[in-house]
N, CA, C and O atoms as a DFTB+ gen file, in Angstrom:
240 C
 N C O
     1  1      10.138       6.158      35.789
     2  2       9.215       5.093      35.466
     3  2       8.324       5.485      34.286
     4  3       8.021       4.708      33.380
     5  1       7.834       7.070      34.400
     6  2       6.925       6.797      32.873
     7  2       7.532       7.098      32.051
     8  3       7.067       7.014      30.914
     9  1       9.145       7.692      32.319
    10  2       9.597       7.611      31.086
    11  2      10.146       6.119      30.487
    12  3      10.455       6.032      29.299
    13  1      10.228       5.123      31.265
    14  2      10.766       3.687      30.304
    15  2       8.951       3.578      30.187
    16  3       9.133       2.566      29.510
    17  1       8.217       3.638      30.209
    18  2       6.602       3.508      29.482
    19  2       6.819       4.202      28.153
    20  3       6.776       3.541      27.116
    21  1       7.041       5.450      28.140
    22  2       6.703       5.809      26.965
    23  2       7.618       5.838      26.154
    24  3       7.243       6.500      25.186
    25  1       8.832       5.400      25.999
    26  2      10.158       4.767      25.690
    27  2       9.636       4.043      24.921
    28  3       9.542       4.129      23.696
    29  1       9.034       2.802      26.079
    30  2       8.160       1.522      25.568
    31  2       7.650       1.391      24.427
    32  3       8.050       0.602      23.571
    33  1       6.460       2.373      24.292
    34  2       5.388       2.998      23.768
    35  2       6.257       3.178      22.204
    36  3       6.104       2.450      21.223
    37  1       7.144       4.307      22.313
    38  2       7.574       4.649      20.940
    39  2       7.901       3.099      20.701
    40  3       7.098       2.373      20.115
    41  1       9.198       2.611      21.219
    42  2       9.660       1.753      20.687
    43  2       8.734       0.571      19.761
    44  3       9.105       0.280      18.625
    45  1       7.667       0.023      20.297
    46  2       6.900      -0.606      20.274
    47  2       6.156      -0.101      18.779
    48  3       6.112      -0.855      17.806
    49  1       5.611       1.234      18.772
    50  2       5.155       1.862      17.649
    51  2       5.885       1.854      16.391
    52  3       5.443       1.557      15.281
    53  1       7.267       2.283      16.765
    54  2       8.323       2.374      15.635
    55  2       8.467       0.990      15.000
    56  3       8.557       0.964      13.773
    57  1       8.496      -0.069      15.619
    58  2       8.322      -1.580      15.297
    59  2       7.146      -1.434      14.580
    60  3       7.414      -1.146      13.414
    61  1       5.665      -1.531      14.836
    62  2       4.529      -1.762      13.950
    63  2       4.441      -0.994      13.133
    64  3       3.862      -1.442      12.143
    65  1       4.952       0.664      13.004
    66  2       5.225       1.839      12.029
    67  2       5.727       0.751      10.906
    68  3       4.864       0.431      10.089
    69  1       7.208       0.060      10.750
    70  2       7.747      -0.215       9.448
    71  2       7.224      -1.205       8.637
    72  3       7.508      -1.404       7.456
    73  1       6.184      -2.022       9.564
    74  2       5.163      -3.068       8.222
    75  2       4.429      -2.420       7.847
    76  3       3.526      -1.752       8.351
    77  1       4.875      -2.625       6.665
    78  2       3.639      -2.360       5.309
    79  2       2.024      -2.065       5.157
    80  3       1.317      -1.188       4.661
    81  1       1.810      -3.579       6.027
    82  2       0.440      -3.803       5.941
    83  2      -0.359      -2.789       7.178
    84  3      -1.359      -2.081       7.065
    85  1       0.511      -3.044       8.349
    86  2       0.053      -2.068       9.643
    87  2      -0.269      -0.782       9.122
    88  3      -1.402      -0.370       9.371
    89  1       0.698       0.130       8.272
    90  2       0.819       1.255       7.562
    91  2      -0.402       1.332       6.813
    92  3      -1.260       2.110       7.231
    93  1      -0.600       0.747       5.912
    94  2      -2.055       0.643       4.892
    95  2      -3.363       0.473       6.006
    96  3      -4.459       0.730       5.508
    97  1      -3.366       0.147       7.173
    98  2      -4.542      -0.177       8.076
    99  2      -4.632       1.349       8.421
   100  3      -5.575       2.066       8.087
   101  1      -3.494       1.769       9.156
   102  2      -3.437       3.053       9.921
   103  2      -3.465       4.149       8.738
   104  3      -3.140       5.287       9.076
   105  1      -3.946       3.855       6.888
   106  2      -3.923       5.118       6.694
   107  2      -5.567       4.763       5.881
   108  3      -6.107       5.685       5.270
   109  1      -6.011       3.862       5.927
   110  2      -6.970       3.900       5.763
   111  2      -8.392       3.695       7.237
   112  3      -9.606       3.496       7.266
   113  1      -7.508       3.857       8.038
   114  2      -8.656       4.135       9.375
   115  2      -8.400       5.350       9.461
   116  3      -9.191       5.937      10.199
   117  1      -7.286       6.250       8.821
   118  2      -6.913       7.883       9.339
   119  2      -8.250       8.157       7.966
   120  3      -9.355       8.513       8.375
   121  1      -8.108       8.019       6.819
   122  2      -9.301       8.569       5.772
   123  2     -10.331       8.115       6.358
   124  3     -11.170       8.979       6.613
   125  1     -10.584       7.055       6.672
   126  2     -12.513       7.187       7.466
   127  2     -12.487       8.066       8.514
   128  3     -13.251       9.029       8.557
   129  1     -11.628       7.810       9.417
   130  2     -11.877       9.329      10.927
   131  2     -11.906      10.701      10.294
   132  3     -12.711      11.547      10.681
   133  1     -10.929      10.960       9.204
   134  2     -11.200      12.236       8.666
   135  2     -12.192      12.497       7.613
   136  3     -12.209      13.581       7.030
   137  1     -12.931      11.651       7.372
   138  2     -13.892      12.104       6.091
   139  2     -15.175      12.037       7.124
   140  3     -16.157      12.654       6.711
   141  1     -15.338      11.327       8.518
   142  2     -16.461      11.102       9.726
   143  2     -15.896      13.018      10.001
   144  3     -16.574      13.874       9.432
   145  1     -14.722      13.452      10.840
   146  2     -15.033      14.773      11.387
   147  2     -14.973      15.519      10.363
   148  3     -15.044      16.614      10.920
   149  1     -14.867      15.821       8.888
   150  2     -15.061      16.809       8.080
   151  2     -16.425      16.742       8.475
   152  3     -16.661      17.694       9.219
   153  1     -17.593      15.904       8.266
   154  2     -18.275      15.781       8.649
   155  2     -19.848      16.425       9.536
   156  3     -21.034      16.713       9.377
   157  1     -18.527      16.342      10.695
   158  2     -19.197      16.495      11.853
   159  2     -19.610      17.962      12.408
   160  3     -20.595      18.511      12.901
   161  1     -17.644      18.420      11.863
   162  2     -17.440      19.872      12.182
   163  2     -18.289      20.574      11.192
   164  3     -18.384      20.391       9.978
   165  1     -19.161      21.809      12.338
   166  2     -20.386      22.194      11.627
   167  2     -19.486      23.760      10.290
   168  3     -20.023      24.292       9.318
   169  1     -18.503      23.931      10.685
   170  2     -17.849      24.826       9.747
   171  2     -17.641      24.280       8.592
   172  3     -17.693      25.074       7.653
   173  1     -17.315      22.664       8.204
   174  2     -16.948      22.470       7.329
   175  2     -17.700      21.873       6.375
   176  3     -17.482      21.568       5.202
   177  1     -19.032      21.716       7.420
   178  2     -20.052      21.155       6.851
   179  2     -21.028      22.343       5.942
   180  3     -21.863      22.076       5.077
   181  1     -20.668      23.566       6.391
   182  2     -21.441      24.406       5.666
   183  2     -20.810      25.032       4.569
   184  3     -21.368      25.877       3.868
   185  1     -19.295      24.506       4.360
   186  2     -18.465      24.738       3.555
   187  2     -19.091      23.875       2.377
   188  3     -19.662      24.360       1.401
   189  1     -18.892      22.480       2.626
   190  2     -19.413      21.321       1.713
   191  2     -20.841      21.390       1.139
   192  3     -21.157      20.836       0.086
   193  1     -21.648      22.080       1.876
   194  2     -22.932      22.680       1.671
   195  2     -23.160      23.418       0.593
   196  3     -23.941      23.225      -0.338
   197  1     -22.516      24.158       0.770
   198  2     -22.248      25.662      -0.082
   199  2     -21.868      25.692      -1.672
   200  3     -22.205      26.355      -2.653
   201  1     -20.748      24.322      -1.308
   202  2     -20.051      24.192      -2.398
   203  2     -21.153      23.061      -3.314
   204  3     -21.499      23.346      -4.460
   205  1     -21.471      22.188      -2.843
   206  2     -22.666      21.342      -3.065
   207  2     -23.827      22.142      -3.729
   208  3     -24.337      21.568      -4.691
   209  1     -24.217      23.069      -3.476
   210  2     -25.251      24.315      -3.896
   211  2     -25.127      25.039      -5.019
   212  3     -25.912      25.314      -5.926
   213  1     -23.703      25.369      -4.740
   214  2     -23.069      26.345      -5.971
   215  2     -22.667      25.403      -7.283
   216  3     -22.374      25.867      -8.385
   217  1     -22.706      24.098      -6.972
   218  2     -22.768      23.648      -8.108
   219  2     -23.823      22.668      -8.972
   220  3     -23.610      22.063     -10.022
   221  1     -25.606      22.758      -7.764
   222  2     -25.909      22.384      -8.729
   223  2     -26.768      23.424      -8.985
   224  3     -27.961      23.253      -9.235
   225  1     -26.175      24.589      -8.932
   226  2     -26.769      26.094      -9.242
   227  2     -26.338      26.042     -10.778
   228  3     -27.220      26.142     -11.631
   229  1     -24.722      25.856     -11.229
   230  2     -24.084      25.974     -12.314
   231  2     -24.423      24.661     -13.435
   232  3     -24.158      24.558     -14.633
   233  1     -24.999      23.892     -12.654
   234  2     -25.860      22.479     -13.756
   235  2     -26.722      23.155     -14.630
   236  3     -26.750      23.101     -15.860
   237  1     -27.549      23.914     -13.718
   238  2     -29.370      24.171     -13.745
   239  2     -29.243      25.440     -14.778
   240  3     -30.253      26.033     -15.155
């Protein structure tokens, strides 16, 4: 039984996967979720920090 669900599931996906437009939704909601947890995550945030610093060190 959960395998005809998740059968389902792909099948169903693989269908909305090949339009175009679905594709352009799902890759521009994937760039907002990933530019929100670069974000969030405090490692990468002190990365962006850093780098942010060091360059308006090289302005000045």
């Amino acid at each position: 039984m959960a395998f005809d669900a998740l059968l389902q599931a792909f099948v169903t996906m693989n269908g909305v996967a090949t339009n175009p437009f679905v594709l352009l939704v799902l890759a521009l909601v994937g760039a907002y979720l990933g530019s929100r947890v670069v974000e969030v995550i405090p490692f990468t945030r002190r990365i962006i920090e850093r780098r942010a610093a060091q360059a308006a060190a090289e302005r000045d």
